[in-house]
C-alpha positions as CSV (number, residue, x, y, z in Angstrom):
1,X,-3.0,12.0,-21.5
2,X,-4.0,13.2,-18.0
3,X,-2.8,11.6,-14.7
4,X,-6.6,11.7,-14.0
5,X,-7.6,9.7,-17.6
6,X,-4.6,7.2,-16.7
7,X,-5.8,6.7,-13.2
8,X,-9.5,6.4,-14.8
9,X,-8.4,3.8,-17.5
10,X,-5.7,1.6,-15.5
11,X,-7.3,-2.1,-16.0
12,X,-6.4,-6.1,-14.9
13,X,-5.2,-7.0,-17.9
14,X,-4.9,-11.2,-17.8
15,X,-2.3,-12.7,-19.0
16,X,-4.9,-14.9,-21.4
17,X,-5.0,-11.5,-23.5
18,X,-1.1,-11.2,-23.8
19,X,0.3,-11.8,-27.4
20,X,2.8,-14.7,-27.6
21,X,6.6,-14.5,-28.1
22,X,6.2,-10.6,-27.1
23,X,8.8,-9.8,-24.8
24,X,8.7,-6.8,-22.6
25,X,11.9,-4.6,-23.4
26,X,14.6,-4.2,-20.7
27,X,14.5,-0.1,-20.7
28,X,10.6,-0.3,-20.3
29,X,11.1,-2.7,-17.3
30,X,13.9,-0.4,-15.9
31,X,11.5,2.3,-16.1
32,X,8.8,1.0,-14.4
33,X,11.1,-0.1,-11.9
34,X,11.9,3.7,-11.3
35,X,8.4,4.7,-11.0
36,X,8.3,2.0,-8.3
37,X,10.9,3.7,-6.5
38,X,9.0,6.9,-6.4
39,X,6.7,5.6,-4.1
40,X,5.4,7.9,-0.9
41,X,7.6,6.0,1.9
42,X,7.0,6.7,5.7
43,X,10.7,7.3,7.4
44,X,12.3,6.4,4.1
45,X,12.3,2.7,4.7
46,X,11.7,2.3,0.7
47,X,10.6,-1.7,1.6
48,X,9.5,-2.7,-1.5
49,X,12.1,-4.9,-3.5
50,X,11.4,-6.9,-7.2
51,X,12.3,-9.6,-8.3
52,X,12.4,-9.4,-12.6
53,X,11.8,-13.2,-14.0
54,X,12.7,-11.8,-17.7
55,X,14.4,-14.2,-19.7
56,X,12.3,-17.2,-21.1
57,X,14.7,-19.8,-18.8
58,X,13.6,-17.4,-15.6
59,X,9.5,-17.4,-16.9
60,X,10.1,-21.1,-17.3
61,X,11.4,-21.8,-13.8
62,X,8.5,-19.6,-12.4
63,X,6.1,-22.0,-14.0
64,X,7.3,-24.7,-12.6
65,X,7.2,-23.4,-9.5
66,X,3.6,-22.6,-9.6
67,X,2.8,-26.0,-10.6
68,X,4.8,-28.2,-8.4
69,X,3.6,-25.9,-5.5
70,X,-0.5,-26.1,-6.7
71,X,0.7,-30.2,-7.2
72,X,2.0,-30.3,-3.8
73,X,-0.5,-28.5,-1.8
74,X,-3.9,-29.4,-3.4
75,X,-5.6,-32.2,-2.4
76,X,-6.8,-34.6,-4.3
77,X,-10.9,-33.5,-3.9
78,X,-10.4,-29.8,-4.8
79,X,-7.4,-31.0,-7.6
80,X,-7.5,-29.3,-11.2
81,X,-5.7,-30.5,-13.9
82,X,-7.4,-27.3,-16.0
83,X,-6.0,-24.8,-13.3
84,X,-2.2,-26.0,-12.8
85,X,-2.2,-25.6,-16.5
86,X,-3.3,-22.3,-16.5
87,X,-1.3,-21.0,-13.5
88,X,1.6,-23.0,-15.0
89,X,1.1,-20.8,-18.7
90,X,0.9,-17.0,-17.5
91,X,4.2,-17.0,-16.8
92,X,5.3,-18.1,-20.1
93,X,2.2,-16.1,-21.5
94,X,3.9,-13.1,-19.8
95,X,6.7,-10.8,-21.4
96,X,7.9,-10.9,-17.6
97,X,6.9,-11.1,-15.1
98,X,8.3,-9.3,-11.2
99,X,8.0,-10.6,-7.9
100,X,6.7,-8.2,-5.3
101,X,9.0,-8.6,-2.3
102,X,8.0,-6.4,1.1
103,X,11.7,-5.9,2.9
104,X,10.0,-5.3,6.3
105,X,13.0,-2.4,8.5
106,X,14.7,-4.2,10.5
107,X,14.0,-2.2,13.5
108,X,10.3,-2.2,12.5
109,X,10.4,1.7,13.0
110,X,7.2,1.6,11.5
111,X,4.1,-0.2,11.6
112,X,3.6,-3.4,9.0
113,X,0.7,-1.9,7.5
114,X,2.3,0.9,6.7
115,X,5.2,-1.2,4.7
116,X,2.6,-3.3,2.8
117,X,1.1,0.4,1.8
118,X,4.2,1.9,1.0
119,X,4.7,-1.7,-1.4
120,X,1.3,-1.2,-3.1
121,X,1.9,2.6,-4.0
122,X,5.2,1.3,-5.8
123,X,3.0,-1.5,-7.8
124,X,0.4,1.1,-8.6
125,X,3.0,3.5,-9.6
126,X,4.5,0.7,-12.3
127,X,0.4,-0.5,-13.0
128,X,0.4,3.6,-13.9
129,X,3.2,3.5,-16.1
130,X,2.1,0.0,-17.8
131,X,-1.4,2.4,-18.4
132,X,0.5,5.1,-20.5
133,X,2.3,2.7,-22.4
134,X,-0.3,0.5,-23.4
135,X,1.1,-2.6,-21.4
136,X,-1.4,-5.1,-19.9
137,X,-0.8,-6.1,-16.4
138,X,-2.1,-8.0,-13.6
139,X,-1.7,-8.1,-9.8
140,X,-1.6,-11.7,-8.3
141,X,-1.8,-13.6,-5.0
142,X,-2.0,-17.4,-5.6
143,X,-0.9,-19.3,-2.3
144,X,2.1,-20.2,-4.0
145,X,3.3,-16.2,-4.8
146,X,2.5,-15.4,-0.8
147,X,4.7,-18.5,0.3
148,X,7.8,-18.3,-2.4
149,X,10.4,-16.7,0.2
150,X,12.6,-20.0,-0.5
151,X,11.8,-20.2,-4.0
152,X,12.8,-16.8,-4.0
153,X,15.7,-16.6,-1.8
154,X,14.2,-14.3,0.4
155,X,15.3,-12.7,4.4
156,X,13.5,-13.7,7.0
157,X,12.4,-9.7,7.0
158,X,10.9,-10.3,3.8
159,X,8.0,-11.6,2.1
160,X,6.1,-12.0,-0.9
161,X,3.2,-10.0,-1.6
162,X,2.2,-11.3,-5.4
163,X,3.4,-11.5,-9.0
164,X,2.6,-8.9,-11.5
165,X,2.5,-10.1,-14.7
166,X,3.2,-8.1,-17.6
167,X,2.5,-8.2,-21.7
168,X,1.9,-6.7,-24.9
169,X,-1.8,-7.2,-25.3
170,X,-4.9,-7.4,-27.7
171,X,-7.5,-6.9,-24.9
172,X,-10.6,-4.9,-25.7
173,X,-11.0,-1.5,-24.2
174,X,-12.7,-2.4,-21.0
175,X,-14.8,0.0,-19.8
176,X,-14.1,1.3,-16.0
177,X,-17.1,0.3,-13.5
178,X,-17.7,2.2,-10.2
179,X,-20.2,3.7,-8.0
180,X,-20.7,7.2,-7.1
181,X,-18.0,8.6,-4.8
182,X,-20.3,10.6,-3.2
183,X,-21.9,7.3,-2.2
184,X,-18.4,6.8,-0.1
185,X,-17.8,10.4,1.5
186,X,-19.0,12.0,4.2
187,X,-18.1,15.3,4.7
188,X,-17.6,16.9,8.4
């Protein structure tokens, strides 16, 4: 397969199509991981960091995060039983799951944006790699993911950016949906 076709047929795969009790193997993660670090970086600040939540005790405690923080900061009026469930099950849904951690430099050398970019190349180079090997994956950015620094331990330089959930899947081929790129260009 063609880096083009992969780039054509990377998808969200939800972690409602992920097959149960189908963990993601160690050596696939580490090699995601590596394509991460392969990331274009601006002054070689390599920001982005991970955080693996593998075993099922780890995919556990990442559920109950997500619940007691949607508990805690929901009020009553706009309260879901439904949707603390669900945001409570992908993790355990999930054959991991990896927290996406921007490590901002320290001298901030750079600009921010710039960081966050360099972070998002890294997840599309491991959404790439999940494309070629069949894995389902998903990008996400609950409230809870964008304020985990103390659930994750994290430096004041740092900061969550999402969870990207990972699985074995049964999902349908999904067909890819965009407009004309000559609809976005112009040419000078």
């Amino acid at each position: 397969m063609s880096i083009s076709d992969i780039i054509r047929r990377r998808r969200a795969i939800f972690p409602k199509f992920y097959l149960p009790d189908s963990p993601i193997e160690r050596s696939v993660l580490e090699q995601l991981l590596e394509n991460a670090n392969w990331a274009p970086t601006h002054k070689l600040t390599e920001p982005w960091r991970f955080h693996i939540f593998h075993s099922l005790e780890s995919r556990r405690q990442l559920a109950d995060y997500l619940a007691d923080y949607y508990r805690r900061t929901t009020s009553p009026e706009a309260f879901s039983e439904e949707k603390m469930r669900k945001m409570a099950e992908n993790p355990l849904r999930s054959g991991a799951v990896i927290a996406i951690v921007l490590h901002r430099d320290p001298q901030e050398s750079i600009p921010e944006f710039e960081e966050v970019a360099a972070v998002a190349m890294a997840v599309q180079n491991m959404w790439l790699t999940c494309t070629e090997l069949g894995l389902g994956c998903y990008w996400s950015t609950p409230p809870a993911a964008l304020d985990a620094g103390e659930f994750l331990g994290l430096q004041p330089n740092e900061r969550c950016l999402g969870f990207f959930y990972l699985g074995h899947h049964n999902a349908p081929e999904l067909v890819g949906k965009r407009r004309p790129i000559a609809e976005k260009v112009r040419w000078h």
